[in-house]
N, C-alpha and C positions, 0 to 999 in steps of 0.2 A: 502813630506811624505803624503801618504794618511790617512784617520781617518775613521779606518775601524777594527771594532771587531769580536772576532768570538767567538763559542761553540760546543763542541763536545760534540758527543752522548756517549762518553767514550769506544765505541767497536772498537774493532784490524780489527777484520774484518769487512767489511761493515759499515765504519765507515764514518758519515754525518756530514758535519759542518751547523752553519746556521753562516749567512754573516751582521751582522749590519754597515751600512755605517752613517758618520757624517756630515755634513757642516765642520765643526771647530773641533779641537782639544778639545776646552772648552765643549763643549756639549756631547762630547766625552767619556771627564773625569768625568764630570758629572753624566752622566750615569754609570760609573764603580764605582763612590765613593758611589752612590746610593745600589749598588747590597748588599747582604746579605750574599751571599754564595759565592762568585766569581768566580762560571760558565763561565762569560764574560772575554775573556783573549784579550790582544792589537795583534792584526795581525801580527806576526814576518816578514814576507816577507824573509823568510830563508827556505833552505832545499826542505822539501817536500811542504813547502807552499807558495812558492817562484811564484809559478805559479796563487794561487789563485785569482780570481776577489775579487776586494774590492765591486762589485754592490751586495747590501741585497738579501739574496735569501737561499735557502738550498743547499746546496753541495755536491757532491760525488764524490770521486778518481776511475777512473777507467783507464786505458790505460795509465796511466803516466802524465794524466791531470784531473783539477775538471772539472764536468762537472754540472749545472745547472739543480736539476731534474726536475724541473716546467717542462724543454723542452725535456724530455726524455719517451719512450715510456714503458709504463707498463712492457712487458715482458723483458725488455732490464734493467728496474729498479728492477725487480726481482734477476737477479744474480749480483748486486752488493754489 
């Protein structure tokens, strides 16, 4: 299993995740017992997010896959 967290921006549409990855599972839980609010939920690897990268980064669903917006072009990040 991978040790890899995630958060939504809470929107249906255009909706972004951002990607925290772990070392260890300890460091992991760590950081979730830490949180305050529990934003940080454990990566299901189920369903629609079956597909996502566990590498840290911010996220977008488009075409049936996330796609990494660091690598994504402005206009192209405007209609998602």
């Amino acid at each position: 299993m991978k040790n890899s967290i995630m958060k939504s921006n809470g929107k249906v549409k255009g909706e972004r995740l951002m990607v925290k990855s772990f070392k260890d599972a300890d460091g992991m839980h760590k950081f979730l017992n830490a949180q305050n609010n529990n934003d940080w939920r454990v990566n299901p690897q189920a369903g629609i997010f079956a597909s996502l990268p566990h590498k840290s980064g911010h996220y977008a669903y488009a075409g049936g896959a996330w796609h990494n917006i660091k690598g994504l072009d402005l206009t192209i990040l405007a209609h998602l």
